[in-house]
VEXVO-649994 format. One line per field, with one value per residue: residue number from 1; residue in three letters; x, y negated, z negated of N, C-alpha, C in turn. Coordinates in Angstrom, 3 decimals, padded with zeros to 6 digits, m for minus. Atoms other than C-alpha are relative to their C-alpha. Layout:
n = NUM, ... $
res = ALA, ... $
nu = X, ... $
nv = Y, ... $
nw = Z, ... $
cau = X, ... $
cav = Y, ... $
caw = Z, ... $
cu = X, ... $
cv = Y, ... $
cw = Z, ... $
end
This chain:
n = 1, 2, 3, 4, 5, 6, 7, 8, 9, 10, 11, 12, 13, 14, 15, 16, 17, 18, 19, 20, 21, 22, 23, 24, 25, 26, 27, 28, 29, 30, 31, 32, 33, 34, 35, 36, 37, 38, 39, 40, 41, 42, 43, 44, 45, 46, 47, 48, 49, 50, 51, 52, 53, 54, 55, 56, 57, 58, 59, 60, 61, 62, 63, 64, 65, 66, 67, 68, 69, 70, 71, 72, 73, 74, 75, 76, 77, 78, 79, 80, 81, 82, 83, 84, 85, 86, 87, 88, 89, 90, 91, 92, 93, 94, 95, 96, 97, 98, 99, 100, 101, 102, 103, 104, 105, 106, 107, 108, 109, 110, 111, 112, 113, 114, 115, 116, 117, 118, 119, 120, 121, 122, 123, 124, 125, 126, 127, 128, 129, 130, 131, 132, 133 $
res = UNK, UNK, UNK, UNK, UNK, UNK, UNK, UNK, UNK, UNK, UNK, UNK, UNK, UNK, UNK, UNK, UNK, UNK, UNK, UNK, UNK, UNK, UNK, UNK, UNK, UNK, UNK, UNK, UNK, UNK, UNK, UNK, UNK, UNK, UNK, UNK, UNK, UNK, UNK, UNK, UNK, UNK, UNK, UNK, UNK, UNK, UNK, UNK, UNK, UNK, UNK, UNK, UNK, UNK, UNK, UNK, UNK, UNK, UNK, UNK, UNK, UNK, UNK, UNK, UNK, UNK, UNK, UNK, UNK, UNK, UNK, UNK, UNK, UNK, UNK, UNK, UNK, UNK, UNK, UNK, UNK, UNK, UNK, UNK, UNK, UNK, UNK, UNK, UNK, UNK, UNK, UNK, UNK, UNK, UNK, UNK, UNK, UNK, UNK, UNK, UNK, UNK, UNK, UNK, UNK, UNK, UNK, UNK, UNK, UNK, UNK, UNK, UNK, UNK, UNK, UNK, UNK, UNK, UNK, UNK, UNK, UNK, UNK, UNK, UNK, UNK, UNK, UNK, UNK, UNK, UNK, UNK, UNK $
nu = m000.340, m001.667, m001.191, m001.277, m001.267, m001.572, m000.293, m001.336, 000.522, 000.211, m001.083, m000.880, m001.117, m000.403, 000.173, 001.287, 001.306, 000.471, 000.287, 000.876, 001.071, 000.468, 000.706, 001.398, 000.910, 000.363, 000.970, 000.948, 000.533, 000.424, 000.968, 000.793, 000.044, 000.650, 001.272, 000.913, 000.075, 001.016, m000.762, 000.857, m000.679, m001.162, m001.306, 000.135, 000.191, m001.345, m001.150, 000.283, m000.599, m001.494, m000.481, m000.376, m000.934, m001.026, m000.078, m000.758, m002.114, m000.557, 000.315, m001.125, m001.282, m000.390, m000.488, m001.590, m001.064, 000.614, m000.765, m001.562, m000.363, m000.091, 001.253, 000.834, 001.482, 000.168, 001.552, 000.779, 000.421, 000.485, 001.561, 001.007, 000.508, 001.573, 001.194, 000.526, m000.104, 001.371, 000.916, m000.065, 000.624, 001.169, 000.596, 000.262, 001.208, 000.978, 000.122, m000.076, 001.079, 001.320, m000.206, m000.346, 001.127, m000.149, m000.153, m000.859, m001.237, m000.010, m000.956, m001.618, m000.704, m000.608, m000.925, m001.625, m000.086, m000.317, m001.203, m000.789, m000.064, m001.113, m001.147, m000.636, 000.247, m001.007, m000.855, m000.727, m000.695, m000.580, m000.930, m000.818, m000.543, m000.524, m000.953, m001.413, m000.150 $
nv = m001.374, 000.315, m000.547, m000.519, m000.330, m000.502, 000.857, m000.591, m000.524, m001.073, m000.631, m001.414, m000.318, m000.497, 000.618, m000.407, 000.375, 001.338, 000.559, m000.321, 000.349, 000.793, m000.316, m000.505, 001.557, 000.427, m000.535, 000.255, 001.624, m000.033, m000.496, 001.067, 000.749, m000.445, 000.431, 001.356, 000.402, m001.182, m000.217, m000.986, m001.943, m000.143, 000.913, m000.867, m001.409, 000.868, 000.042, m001.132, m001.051, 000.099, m000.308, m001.528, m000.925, 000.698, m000.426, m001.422, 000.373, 000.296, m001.142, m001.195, 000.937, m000.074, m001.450, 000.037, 000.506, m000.946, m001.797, 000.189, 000.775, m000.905, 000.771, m000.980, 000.297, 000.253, m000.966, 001.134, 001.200, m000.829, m000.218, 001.911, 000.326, m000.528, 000.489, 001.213, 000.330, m000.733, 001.498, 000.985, m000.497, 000.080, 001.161, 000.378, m000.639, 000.378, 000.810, m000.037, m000.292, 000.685, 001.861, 000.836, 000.344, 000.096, m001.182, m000.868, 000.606, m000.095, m001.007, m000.056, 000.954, m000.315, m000.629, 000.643, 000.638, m001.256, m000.007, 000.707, m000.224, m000.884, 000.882, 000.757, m000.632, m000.849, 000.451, 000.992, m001.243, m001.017, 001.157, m000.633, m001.340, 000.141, 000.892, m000.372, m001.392 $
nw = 000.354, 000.213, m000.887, 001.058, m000.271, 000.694, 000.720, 000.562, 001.134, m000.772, m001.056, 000.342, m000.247, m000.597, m001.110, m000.705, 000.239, m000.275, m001.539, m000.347, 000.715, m000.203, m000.911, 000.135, 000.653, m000.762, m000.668, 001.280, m000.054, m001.215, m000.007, 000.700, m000.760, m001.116, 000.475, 000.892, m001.354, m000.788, m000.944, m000.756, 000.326, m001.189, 001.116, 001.208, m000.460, m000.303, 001.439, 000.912, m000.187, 000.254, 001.233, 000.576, m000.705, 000.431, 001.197, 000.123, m000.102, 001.088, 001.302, m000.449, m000.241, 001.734, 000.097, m000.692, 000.838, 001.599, m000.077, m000.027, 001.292, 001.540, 000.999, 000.901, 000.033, m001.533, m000.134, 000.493, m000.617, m001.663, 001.012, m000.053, m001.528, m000.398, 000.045, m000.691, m001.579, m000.337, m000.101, m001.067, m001.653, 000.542, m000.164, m001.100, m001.097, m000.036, m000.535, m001.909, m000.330, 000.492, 000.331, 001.497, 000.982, 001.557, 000.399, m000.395, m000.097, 001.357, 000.345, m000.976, 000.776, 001.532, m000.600, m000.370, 001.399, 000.069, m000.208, 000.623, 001.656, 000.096, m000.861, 000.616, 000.972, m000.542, m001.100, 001.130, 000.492, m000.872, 000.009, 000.811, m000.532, m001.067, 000.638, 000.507, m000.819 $
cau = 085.653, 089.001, 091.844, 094.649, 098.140, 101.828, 102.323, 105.984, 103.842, 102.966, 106.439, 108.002, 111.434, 111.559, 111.520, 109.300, 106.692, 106.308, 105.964, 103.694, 101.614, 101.579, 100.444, 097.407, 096.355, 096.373, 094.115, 092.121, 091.550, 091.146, 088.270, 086.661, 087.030, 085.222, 082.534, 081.919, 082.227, 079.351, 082.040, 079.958, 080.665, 083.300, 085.923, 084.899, 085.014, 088.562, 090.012, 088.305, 089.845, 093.456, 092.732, 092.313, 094.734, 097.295, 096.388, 097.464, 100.929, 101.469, 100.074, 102.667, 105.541, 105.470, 105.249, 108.075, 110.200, 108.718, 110.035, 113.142, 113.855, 113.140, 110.064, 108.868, 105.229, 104.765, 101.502, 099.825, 100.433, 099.765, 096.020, 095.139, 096.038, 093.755, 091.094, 091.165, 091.759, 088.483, 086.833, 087.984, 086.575, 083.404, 082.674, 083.924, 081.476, 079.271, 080.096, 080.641, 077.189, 075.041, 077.054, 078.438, 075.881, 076.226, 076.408, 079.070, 081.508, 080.944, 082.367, 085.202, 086.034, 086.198, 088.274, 090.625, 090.887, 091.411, 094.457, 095.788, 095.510, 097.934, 100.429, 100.673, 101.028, 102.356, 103.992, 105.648, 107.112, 107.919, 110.124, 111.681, 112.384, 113.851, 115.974, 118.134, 118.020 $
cav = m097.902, m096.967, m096.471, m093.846, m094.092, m092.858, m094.879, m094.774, m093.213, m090.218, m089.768, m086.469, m087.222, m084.904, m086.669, m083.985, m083.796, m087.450, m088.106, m085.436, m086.606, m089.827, m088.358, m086.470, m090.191, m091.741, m088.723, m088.986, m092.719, m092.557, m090.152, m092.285, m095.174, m093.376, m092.830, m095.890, m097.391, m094.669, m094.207, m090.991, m087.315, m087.246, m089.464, m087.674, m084.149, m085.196, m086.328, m083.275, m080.946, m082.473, m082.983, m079.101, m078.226, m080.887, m079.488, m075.979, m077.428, m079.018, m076.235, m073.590, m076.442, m076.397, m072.975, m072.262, m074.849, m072.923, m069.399, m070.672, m072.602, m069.312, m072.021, m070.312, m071.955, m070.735, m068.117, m071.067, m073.871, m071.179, m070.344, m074.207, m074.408, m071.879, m072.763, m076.498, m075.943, m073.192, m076.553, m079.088, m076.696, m076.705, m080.257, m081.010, m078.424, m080.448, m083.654, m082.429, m080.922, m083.284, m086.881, m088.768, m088.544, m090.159, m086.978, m085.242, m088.531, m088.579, m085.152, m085.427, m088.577, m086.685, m083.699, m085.969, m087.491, m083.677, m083.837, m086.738, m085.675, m082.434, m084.572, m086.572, m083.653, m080.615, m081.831, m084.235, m081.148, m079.164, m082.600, m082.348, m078.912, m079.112, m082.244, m080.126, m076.964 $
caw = m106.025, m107.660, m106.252, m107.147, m107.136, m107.926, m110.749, m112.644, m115.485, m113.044, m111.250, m112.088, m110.734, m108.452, m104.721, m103.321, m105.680, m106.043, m102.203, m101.797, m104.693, m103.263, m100.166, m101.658, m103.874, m100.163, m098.721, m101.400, m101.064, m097.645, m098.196, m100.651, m098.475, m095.403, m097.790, m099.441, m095.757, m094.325, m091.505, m090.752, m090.999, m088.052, m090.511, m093.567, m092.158, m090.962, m094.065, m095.949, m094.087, m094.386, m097.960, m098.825, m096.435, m097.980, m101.523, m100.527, m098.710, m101.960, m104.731, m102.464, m102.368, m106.308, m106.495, m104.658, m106.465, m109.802, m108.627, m107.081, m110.598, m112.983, m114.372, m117.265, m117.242, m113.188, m113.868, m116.005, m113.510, m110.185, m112.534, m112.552, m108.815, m107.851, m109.853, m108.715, m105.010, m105.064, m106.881, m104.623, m101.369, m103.794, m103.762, m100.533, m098.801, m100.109, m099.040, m095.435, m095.838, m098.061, m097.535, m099.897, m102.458, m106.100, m107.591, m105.186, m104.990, m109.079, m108.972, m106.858, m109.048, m111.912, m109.969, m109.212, m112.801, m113.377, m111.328, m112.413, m116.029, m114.790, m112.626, m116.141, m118.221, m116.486, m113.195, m115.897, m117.559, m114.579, m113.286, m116.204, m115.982, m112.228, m113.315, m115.789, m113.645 $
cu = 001.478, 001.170, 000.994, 001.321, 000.810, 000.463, 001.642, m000.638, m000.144, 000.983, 000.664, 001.699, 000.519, m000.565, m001.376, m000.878, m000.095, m000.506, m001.191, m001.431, m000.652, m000.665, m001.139, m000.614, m000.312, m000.658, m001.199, m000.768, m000.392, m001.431, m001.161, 000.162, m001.368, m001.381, m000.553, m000.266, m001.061, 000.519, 000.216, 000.912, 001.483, 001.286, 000.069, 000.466, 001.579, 000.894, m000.407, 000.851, 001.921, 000.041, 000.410, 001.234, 001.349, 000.460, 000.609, 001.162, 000.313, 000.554, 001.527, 000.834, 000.647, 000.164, 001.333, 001.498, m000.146, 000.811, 001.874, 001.244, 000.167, m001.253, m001.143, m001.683, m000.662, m001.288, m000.867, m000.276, m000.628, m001.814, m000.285, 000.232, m000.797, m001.161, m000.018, 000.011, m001.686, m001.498, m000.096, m000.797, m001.330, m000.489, 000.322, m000.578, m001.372, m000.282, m000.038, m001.655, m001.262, 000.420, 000.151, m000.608, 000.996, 000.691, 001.219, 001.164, 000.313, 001.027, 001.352, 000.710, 000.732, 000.959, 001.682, 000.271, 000.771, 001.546, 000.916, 001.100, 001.429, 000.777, 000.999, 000.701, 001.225, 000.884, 001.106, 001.179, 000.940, 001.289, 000.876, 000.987, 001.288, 000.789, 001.036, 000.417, 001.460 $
cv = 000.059, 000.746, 000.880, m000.347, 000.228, m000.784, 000.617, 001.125, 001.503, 001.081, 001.157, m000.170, 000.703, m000.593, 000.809, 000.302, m001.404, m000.327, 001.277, m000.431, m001.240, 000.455, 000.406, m001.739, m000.837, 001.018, m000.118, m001.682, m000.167, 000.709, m000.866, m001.271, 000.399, 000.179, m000.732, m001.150, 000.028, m000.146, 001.549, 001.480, 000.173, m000.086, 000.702, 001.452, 000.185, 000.031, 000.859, 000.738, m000.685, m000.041, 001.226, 000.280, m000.811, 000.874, 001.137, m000.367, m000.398, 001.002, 001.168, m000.946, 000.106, 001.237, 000.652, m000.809, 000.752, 001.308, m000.403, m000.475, 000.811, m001.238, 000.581, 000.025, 000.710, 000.766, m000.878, m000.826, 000.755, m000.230, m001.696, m000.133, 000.658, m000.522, m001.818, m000.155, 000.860, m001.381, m000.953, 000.484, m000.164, m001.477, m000.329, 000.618, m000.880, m001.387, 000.298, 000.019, m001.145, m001.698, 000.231, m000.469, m000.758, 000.999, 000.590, m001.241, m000.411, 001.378, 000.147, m001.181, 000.717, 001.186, m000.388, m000.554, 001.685, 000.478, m000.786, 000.527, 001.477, m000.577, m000.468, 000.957, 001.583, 000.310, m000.700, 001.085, 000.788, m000.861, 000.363, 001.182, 000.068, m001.267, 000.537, 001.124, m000.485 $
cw = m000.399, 001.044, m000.805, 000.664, m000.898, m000.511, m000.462, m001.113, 000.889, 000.967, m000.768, 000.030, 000.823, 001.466, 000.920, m000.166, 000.314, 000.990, 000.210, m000.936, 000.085, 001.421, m000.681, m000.335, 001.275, 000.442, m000.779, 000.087, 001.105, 000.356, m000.524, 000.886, 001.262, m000.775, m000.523, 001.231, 000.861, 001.182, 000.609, 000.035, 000.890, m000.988, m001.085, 000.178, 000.387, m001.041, m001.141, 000.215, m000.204, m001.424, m000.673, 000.494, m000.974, m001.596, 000.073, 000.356, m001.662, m000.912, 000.746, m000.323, m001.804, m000.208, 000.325, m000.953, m001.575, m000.064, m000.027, m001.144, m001.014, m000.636, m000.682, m000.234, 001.811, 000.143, m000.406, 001.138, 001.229, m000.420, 000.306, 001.926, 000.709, m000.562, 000.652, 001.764, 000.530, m000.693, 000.904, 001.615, m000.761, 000.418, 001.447, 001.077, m000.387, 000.201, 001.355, 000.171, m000.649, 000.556, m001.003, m001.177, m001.433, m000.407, 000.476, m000.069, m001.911, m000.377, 000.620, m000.707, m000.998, 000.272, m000.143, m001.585, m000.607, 000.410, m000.154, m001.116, 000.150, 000.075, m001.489, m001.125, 000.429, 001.079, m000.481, m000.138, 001.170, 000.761, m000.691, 000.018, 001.031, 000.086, m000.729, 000.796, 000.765 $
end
């Protein structure tokens, strides 16, 4: 199964995204691990709930640096963190509840591919940003 991480290609520049973004790519892997393992609902259920919860410390942590910055994109990027954090509780109610099916660790792949694809794109930008600020 793949693995993610905080590549140089992905680093923002700014110390406390980066480290938290390498934190989520290890909760994230750690999840996927527990299920490709079958190291049973307990473990899974576990690193679900720290994942959401992590995603909201994060999604606020950027926010915050967004306001405090004047960061003209901050209603756009807020809009993508809601909708992916009300996705991410989507699929992972349904790993808590179905297991690690095909289907549900297929979608949480592609989730995360989802958040990558921001990280590389508009976390990039917002770095940027909070670099000349």
């Amino acid at each position: 199964m793949a693995r993610y991480e905080l590549t140089k290609k992905l680093e923002t520049g700014n110390a406390i995204i980066d480290g938290e973004h390498r934190e989520l790519f290890e909760a994230v892997n750690k999840l996927l691990d527990a299920c490709s393992k079958g190291e049973g609902r307990t473990s899974m259920d576990e690193t679900i709930k720290f994942l959401n919860s992590y995603v909201n410390q994060h999604f606020s942590h950027e926010e915050q640096l967004q306001r405090k910055s004047g960061y003209p994109d901050l209603e756009a990027h807020k809009a993508f963190h809601e909708q992916y954090k009300k996705t991410l509780k989507e699929i992972t109610a349904v790993i808590s509840s179905e297991g690690p099916t095909i289907v549900a660790l297929g979608k949480l792949n592609g989730h995360i591919s989802v958040l990558v694809s921001h990280i590389s794109t508009a976390d990039k930008k917002l770095g940027e940003f909070l670099n000349r600020a």
